[in-house]
N, C-alpha and C positions, 0 to 999 in steps of 0.2 A: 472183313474184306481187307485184303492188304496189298501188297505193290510188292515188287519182285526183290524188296530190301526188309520184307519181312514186319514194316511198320503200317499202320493204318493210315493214306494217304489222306483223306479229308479230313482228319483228326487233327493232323499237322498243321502248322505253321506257315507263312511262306518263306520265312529265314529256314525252318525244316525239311520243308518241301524242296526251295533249291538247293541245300547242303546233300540229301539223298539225291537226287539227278547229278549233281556233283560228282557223288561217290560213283555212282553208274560208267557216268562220262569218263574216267578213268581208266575203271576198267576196262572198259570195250575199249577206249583206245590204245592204249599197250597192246591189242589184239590187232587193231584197226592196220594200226602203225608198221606193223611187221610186214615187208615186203610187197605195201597195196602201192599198187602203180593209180598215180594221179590224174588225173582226168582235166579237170578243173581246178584251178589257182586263180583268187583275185587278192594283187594286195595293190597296199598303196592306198588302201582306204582305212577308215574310221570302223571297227566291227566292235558290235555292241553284242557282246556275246551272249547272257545273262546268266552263265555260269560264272557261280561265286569262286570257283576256283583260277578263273583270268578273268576277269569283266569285261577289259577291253584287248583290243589286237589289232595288229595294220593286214593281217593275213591270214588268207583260211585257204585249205587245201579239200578237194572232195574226190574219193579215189574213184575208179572205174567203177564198182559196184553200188553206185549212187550214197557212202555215206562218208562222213568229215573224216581225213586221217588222220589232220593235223590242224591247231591254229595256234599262231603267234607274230612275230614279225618277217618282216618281207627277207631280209637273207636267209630264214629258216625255209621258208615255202616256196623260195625259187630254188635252193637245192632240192627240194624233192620235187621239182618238175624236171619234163625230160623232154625229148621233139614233139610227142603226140602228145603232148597237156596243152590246152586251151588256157592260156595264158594271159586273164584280166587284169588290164591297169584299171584300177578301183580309185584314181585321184577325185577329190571333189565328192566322194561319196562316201553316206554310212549303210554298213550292210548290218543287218537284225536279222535275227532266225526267220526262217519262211513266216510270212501271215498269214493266220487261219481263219476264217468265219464261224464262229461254233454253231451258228442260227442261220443257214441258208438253201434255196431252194431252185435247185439249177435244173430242174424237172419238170417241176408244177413252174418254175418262172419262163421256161421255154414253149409250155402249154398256155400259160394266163400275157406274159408280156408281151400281146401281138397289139400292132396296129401302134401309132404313136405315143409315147410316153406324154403324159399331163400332167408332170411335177412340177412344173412350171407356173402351168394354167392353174390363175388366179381369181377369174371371174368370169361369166358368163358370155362377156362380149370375146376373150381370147380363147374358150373355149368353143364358141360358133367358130372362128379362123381357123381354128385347129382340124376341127370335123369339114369345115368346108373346102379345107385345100384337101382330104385325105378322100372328102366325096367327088371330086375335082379327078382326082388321082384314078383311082375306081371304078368309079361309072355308076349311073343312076339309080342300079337295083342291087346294088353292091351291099355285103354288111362293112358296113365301118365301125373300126374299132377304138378303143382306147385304153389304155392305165395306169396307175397310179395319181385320179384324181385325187381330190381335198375335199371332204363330205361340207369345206364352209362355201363351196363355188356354189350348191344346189341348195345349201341349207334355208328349211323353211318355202319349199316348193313342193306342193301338195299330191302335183302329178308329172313327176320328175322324168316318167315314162316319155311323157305328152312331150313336154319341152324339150329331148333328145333328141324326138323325132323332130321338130323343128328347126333344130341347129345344126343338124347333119344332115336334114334334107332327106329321110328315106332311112331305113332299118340301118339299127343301130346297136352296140352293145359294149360299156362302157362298166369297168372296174375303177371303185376307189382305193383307196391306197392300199389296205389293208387287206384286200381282196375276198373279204368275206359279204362284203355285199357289191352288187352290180346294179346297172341299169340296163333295163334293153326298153327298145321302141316298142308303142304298141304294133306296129306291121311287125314287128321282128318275132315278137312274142306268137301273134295270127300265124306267121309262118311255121315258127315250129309247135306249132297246134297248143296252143295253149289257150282254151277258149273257159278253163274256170280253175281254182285253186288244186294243183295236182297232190297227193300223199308225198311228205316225202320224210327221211328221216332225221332224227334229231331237235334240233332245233331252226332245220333250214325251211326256208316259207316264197313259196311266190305271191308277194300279197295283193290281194285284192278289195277294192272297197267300193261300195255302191253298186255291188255285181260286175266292177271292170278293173282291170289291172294298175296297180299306181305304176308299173315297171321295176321296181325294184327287186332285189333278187337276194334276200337273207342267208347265208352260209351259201359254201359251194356244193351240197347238192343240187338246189336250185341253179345257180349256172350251169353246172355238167349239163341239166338237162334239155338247158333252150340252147349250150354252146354244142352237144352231139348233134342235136337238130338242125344246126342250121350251118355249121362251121368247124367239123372233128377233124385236128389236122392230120395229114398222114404220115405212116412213121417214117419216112422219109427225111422229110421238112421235120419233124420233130430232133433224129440224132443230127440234122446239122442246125437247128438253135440252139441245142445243148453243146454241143465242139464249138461252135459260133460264142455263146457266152461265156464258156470257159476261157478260152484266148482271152477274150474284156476282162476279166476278172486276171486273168495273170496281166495284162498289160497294170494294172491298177495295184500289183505287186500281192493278190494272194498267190497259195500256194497250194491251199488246201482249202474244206471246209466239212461243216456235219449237213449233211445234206438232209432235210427232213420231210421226204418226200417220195419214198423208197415204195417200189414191189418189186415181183418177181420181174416183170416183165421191164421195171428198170434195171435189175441185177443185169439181167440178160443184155439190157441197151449199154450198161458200164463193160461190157465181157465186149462185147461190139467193135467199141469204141480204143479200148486197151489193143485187142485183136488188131488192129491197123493203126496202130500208136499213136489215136487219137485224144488220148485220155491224159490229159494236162494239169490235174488236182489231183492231189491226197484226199481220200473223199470217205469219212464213214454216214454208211446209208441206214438208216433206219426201216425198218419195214411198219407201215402205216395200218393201225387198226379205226375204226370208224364204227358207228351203229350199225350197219349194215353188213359188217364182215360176219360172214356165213360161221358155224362149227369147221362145216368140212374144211374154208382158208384158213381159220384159227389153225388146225392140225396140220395143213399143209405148214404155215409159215412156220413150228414151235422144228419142223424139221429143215429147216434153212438157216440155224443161227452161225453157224462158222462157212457162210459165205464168203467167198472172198476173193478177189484178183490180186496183182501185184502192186498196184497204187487204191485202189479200195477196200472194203470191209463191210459188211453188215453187223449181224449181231447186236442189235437194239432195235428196242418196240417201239414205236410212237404212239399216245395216245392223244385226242384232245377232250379236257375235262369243260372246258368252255367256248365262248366264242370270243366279243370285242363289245365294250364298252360300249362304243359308237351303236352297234346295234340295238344295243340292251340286251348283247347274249353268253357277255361278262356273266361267272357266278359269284353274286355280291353278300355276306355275310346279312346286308341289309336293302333293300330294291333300291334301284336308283331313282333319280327325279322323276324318272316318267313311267317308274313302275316297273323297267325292268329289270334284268339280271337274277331270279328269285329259281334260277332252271339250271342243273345241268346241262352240255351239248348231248348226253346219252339219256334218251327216254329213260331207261333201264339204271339207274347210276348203280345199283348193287352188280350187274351187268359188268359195268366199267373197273367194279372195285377189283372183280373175281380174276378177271383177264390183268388185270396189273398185277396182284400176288401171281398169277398162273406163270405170268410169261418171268417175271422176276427168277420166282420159283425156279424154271429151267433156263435161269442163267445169261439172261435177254439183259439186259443195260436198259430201264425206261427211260424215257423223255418224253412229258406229259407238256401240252398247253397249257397254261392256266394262267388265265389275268386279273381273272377276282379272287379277295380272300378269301371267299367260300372255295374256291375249287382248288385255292393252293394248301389248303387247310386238308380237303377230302384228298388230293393226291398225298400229303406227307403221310396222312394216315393209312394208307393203303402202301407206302411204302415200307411202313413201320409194321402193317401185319404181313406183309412178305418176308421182311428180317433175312435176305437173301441178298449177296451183293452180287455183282455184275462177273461174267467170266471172265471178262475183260479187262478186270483190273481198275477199273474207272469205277464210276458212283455213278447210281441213278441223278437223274435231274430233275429239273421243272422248267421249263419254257416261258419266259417274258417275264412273271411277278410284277405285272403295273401297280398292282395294289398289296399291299404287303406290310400288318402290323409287326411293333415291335416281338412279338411273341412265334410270330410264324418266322422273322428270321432268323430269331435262336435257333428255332427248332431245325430249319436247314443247316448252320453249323454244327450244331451238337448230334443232330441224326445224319451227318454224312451225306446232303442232298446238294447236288451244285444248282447255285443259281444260272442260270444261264437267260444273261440279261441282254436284251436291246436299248441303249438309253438315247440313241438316235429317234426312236420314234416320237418321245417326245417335242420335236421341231413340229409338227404339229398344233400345238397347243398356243393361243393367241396372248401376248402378253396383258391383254386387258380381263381374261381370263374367260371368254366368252363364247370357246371354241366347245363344242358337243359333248368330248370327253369331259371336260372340267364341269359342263354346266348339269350331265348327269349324275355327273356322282355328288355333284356341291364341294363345298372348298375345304370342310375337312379333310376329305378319301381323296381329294384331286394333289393335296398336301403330301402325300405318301404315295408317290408317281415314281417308278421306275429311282430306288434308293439303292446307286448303285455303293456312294460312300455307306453306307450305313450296313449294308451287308456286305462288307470287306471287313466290316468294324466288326462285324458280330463274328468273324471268323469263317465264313462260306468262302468255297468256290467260286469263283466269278470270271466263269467263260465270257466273250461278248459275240456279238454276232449281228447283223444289221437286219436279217430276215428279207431279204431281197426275192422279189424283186417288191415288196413292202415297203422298203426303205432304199436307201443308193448303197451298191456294196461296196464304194471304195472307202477303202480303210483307213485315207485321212481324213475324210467323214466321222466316221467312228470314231479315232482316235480324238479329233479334235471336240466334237461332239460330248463324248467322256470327261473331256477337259473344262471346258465352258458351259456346259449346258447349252449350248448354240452353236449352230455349222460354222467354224474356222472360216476367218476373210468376209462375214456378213455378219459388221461389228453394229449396224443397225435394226440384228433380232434381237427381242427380248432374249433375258437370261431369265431361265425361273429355276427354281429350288438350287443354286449354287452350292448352297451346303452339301448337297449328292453327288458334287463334282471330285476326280480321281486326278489321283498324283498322274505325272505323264506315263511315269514305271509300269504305276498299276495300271492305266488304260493298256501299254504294250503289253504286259502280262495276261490281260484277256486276249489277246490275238495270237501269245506264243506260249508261255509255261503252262496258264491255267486253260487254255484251250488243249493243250495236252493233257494235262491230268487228268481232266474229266474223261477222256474215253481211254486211260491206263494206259499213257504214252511218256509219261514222264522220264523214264529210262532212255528215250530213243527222239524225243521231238521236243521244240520249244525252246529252244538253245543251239547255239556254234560251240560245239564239245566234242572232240572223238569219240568215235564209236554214233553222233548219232545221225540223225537222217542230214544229208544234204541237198535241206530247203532251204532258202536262204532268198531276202528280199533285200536289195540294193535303191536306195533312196537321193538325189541328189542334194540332200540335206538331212540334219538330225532331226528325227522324229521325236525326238527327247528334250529340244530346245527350249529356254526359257516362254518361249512368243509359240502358243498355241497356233494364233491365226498364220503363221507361216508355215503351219502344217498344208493351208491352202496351194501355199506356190512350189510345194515338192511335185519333183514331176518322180516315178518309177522309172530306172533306169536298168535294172536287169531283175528277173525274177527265175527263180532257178530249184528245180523238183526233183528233187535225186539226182544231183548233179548234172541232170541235163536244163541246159537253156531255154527255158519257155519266153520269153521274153524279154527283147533288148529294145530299150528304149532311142 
């Protein structure tokens, strides 16, 4: 598998890696440079380029056809403006290559983030406030929603169902953070007919005990099936929470992201959206496989992989080999406290293996879930009997790795697999140690939590990504996050496993270089270079600064996707 300079791109270095991007940046621009009339000029500011050939610059030029002509300083890049260049004084700011999210979901988060966000909500009493002004709001036979709880607000409530309906007064239906499990009321449940445990696949469960519902709702099978019942938005209200979230997310300074959450009938919603120039992100989409995807969708999708518009792309499979810890539907090399994780999410895992060589095979880019060792273990080896790289020029991946021995990270740098890590999610986790996650796996396996120093060490890939709407997608989050082990500006969270904590560089390098390399962009994204894409995120401070937690007080001041302006602060 190799990159358009003839060398094997995961193999390399990251002094290698941005030496080739380098070379790239060159040549396209000598190309760029020739006669491109200018569109966009910002100088006067701080540009952190992360090409090794200028590092830094007070100015950067992006011609009419959305890519960089030129960067250097301010009398170089006001000569090449003319009357029709948009012409930004950049004082006070530092601009960084566009911000990408390698791990996000602007799809499934416009389908699942309805009704109040509960990141907030802490305990049981602000979470009745919360249901009761949104049943207030509503009306009495209303479903009321919510998400992004904390599994510690309900933790150790037996009938979690029961006590929704009592805080929200009337049918209900409630996601925790991670959105693999839900809660709905028993009316809600009654309503969309669910009067005993339905079939469903995988490892997803509506459970029930004593012959009656606890509420709870295991993997998103189970939701689809009480949310079409009772609450299937229409495509309407669906492309404008997706436009709607995008704008947030550029306000917040990305640019792009891997969206992992793809069909056909998204392709069709991004062709939409572009078609009336609503489409605000550089977006690669994956196309989503599941237990339940038919032969006949298997054949339809293996003939969709060079999808594409002019700010998107498909051409990658997703699979999920597991579920989340928190459930017990992690797959754990050894069961956890309370017995579980001992399962693939695919009944069938020879099933799962076949379809990953298959779609490899014809040149699909995978990106696999997996949060236990077991299932990062079974995806590297089915990556390893594919021995097919990506058409894309990128390297297959693997999704989250919360749990992860020293042996499985070898093997994702030395077998060419990007990590593609969220180490935000751990905010989460109590610092007395007694949060769900930690207390299932025990403290050895909770020791070895999202290592994102440790596989940068072993030589991997290390996309980031927040997995939103899972986590918060703005990207001082993340970065600061990365830094600390704790959200920037709440110097009274615990810090846990610090030793996992990334230089400032490398956290900005999972949002710009190594988020490009993964999907075979290193020639054209993830750097202010001629010749490449003019994305570009403007900050009202250095994201690079000594002081983590004043990644808190940056506010986004311009955010800019092929030279056009998505965002001014």
């Amino acid at each position: 598998m190799t990159n358009r300079f003839g060398t094997t791109l995961s193999a390399m270095s990251e002094q290698q890696r941005e030496a080739a991007g380098a070379s790239g940046a060159r040549a396209e621009g000598a190309r760029g440079a020739s006669g491109a009339r200018v569109g966009l000029a910002i100088v006067g500011a701080d540009v952190i380029t992360l090409d090794p050939a200028r590092p830094h610059a007070s100015a950067v030029a992006v011609g009419a056809d959305g890519t960089i002509v030129a960067v250097g300083d301010d009398a170089e890049i006001r000569a090449l403006a003319d009357a029709r260049t948009e012409l930004v004084d950049g004082s006070g700011l530092t601009v960084t290559p566009g911000l990408v999210d390698s791990h996000i979901h602007p799809v499934w988060g416009a389908l699942l983030a309805r009704g109040p966000e509960l990141r907030e909500v802490h305990d049981v009493a602000a979470l009745r406030a919360v249901l009761q002004a949104e049943r207030a709001r509503l009306g009495p036979d209303a479903l009321v929603r919510g998400w992004a709880l904390d599994y510690a607000v309900l933790d150790g409530v037996a009938w979690p169902g029961e006590l929704l309906e009592e805080l929200a007064g009337g049918p209900a239906l409630v996601s925790y953070f991670d959105i693999h499990t839900h809660v709905a009321t028993p009316s809600a449940l009654a309503a969309a007919g669910i009067g005993a445990p339905p079939r469903l696949e995988g490892a997803s469960e509506i459970v029930f005990r004593d012959g009656r519902p606890t509420g709870e709702l295991v993997e998103l099978p189970a939701y689809w099936l009480v949310n079409d019942a009772l609450d299937p938005i229409a495509p309407a209200a669906l492309r404008a929470n997706v436009r709607d979230n995008m704008r947030r997310f550029n306000a917040l300074g990305l640019t792009g992201g891997h969206a992992m959450d793809g069909d056909l009938d998204g392709y069709a919603l991004l062709d939409a959206l572009e078609a009336d120039d609503e489409l605000t992100l550089r977006l690669v989409v994956p196309l989503l496989l599941l237990p339940e995807t038919s032969e006949q969708q298997v054949a339809e999708y293996l003939r969709h992989r060079d999808d594409r518009g002019r700010l998107w792309r498909g051409g990658v499979a997703k699979f999920f080999a597991d579920g989340v810890v928190e459930s017990g539907t992690a797959w754990l090399e050894q069961p956890d406290a309370r017995g579980g994780g001992s399962h693939c999410y695919w009944p069938d895992e020879q099933r799962l293996h076949e379809l990953i060589v298959r779609f490899a095979g014809a040149g699909f880019q995978c990106a696999t879930h997996a949060i236990g060792d077991r299932a990062v273990r079974f995806v590297l080896d089915a990556y390893a009997a594919a021995a097919t790289g990506p058409a894309n020029g990128g390297v297959h991946r693997i999704e989250h790795l919360e749990i992860a021995t020293d042996d499985l990270l070898a093997r994702c740098a030395a077998e060419r697999v990007a990590v593609s890590m969220q180490p935000l999610h751990g905010q989460w986790r109590a610092g007395d140690r007694s949060d769900e996650w930690t207390r299932r796996l025990g403290p050895e396996r909770a020791g070895r939590g999202w290592r994102a120093a440790d596989a940068a060490a072993a030589g991997a890939l290390l996309p980031l990504g927040s997995d939103w709407p899972v986590a918060q997608a703005d990207p001082r989050h993340q970065l600061g996050y990365a830094r600390l082990r704790r959200l920037p500006g709440r110097k009274q969270l615990p810090v846990l496993d610090r030793e996992q904590a990334l230089s400032a560089r490398r956290a900005l390098a999972g949002l710009t270089t190594e988020a490009a390399a993964v999907v075979g962009q290193s020639a054209s994204a993830g750097r202010i270079a001629p010749g490449y894409d003019g994305d570009l995120t403007a900050f009202t401070g250095d994201p690079l600064g000594p002081d983590a937690d004043a990644l808190a007080e940056l506010t986004c001041a311009l955010t800019v996707v092929g030279g056009r302006v998505v965002h001014r602060g």
